[in-house]
C-alpha positions in Angstrom: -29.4 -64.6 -21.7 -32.0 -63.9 -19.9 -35.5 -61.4 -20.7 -35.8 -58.2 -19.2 -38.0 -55.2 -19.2 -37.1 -51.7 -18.9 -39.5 -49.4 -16.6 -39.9 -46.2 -17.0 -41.7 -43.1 -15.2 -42.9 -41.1 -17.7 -42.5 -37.0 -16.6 -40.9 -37.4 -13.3 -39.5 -33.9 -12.9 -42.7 -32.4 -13.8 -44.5 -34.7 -11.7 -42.5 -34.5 -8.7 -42.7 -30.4 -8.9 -45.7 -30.2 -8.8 -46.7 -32.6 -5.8 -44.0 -30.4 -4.0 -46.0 -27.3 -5.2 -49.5 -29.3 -4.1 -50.9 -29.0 -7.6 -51.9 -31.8 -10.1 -50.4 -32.2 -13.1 -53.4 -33.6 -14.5 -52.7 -36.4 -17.8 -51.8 -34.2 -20.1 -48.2 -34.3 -21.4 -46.5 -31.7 -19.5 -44.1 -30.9 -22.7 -47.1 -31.0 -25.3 -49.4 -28.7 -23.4 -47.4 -25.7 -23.9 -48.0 -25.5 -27.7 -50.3 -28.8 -28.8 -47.6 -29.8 -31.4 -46.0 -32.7 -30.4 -42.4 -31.5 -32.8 -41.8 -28.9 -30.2 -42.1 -31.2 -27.3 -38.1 -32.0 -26.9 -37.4 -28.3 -27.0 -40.0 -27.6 -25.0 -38.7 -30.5 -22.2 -35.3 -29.2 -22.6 -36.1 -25.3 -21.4 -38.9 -26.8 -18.8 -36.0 -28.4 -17.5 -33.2 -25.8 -17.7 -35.8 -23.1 -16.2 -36.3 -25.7 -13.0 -32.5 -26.0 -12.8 -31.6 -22.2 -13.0 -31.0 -20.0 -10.1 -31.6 -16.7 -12.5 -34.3 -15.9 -14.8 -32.5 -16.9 -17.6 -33.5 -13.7 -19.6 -31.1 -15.4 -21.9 -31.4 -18.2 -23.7 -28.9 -21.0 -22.3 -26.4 -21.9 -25.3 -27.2 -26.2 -25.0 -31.4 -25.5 -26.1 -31.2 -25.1 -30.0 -34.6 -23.5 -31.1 -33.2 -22.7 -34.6 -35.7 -25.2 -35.7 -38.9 -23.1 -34.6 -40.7 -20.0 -35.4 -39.9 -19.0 -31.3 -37.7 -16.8 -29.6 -36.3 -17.4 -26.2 -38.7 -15.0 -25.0 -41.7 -16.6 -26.0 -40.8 -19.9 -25.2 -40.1 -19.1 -21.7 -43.4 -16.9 -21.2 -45.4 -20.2 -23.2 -43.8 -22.4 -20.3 -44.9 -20.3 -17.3 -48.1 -19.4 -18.6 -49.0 -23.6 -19.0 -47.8 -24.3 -15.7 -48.8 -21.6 -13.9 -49.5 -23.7 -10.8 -45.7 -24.4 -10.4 -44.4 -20.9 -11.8 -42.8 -19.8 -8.5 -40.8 -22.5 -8.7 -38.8 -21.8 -11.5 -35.5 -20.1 -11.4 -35.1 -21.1 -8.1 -32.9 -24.1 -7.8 -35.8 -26.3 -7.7 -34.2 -29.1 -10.3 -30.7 -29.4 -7.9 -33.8 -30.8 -5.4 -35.5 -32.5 -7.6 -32.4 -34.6 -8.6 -32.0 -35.6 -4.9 -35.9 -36.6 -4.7 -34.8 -38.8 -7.9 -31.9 -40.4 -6.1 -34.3 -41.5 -3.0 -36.8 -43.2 -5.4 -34.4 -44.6 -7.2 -33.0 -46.1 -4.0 -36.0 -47.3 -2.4 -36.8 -49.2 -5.8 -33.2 -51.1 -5.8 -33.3 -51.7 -1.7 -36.3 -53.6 -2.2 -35.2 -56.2 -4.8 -32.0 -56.0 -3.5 -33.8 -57.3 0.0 -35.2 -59.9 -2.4 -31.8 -61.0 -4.1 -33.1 -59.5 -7.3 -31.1 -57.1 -9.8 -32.8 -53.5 -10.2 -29.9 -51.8 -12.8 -30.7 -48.2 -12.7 -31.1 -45.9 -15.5 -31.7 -42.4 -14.7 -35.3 -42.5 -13.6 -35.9 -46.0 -15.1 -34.8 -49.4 -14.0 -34.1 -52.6 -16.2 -35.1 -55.5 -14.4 -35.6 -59.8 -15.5 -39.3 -59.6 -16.9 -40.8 -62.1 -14.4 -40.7 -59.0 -12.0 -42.8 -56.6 -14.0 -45.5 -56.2 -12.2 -43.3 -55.5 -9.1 -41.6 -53.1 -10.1 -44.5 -51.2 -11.7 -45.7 -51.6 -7.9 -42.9 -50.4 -6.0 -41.9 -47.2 -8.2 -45.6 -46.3 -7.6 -45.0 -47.0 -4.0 -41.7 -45.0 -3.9 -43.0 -41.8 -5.5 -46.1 -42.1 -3.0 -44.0 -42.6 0.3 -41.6 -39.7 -1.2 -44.6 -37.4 -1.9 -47.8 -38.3 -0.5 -49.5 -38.3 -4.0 -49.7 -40.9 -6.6 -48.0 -40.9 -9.9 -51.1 -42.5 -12.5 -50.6 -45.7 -14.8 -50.2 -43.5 -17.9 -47.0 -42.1 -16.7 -45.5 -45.8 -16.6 -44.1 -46.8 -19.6 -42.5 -50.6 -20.0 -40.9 -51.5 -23.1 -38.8 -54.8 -23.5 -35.3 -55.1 -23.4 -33.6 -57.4 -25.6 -30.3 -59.4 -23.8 -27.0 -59.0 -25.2 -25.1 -62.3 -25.0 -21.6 -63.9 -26.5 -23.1 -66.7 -26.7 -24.8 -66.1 -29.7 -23.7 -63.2 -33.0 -25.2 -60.3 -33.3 -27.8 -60.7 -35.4 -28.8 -64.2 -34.4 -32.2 -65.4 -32.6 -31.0 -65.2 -28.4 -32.1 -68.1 -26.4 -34.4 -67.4 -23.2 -33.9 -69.3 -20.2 -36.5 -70.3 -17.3 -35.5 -69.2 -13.9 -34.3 -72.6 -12.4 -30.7 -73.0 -11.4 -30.1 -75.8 -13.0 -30.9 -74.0 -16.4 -29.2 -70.2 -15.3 -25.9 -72.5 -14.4 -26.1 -74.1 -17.8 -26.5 -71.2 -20.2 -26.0 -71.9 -23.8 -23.6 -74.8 -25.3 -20.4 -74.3 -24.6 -21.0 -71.8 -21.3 -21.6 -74.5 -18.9 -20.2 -72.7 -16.2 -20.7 -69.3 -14.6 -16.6 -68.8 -14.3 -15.9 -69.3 -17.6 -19.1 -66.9 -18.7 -17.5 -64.6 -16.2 -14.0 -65.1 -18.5 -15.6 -64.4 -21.2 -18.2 -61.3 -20.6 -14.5 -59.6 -19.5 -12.5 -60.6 -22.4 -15.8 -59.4 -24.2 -15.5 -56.2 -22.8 
């Protein structure tokens, strides 16, 4: 029953290539540069990605990236891609993303070490984490720190987004208002009426499931 906030960095992959490349990515969105139209940005993400991933040169169009939708052939969506990131175009077709996904798994883990250290919950998701919303603040601070320590460079405020995260409880219906707790004991032990105890919330969340 309690409030929590979901973090999120904003452009990692293209982020993280790029401090490995020694460029800047700069605060433009990484996706939307390639054509100005924001509509062709999730295309656009998905073939940055795929062309990061692949170990050919993908002359081909992988079969998972519908473009049915657009005016583009493969083609010229793969030359758009290179020729806005031409700092990082060595890197693709490479292998680079199989890399990248291990660079994501050592952020990741620095993040949850550290509130783990501090008996808080970090829950991972992908590259964000979801997190009680008294710890905001410090977990914007340590994903900046974690990127930094992984790659020297730092990873700018508007490539952090938080949204809020609404609790799912059995102790109320769907639908109804949820009840926010303060962080004593006392009040975390009680829960809502009814759920006294932690065991038989336990019981419950289970036979919930």
């Amino acid at each position: 029953g309690k409030r929590t906030i979901e973090c999120d960095y904003s452009q990692l992959n293209p982020h993280m290539v790029y401090a490995r490349a020694g460029a800047k990515l700069g605060s433009e969105d990484a996706y939307d540069r390639v054509f100005g139209e924001p509509s062709l940005r999730n295309i656009v993400k998905e073939a940055f990605n795929a062309m990061l991933q692949s170990t050919t040169p993908l002359i081909n169009k992988p079969r998972k990236i519908d473009i049915t939708a657009t005016e583009l052939s493969w083609e010229q969506l793969r030359a758009a891609i290179i020729d806005a990131h031409r700092p990082i175009e060595k890197l693709f077709f490479c292998g680079t993303g199989n890399h990248l996904q291990f660079e994501d798994s050592c952020i990741a883990e620095a993040v949850m070490l550290h509130f783990s250290d501090i008996d808080a919950a970090a829950l991972p998701v992908h590259d964000s984490f979801i997190i009680h919303h008294g710890y905001a603040e410090e977990l914007e601070e340590q994903m900046r720190k974690a990127f930094f320590d992984r790659f020297g460079v730092s990873i700018a405020d508007p490539h952090m987004v938080i949204r809020p995260i609404r609790p799912v409880s059995k102790a109320a219906n769907i639908g109804d208002s949820l009840v926010f707790y303060d962080n004593s004991i006392e009040s975390i032990q009680a829960g809502p009426e009814g759920y006294e105890k932690y065991t038989q919330r336990e019981r419950d969340w289970f036979s919930f499931k």
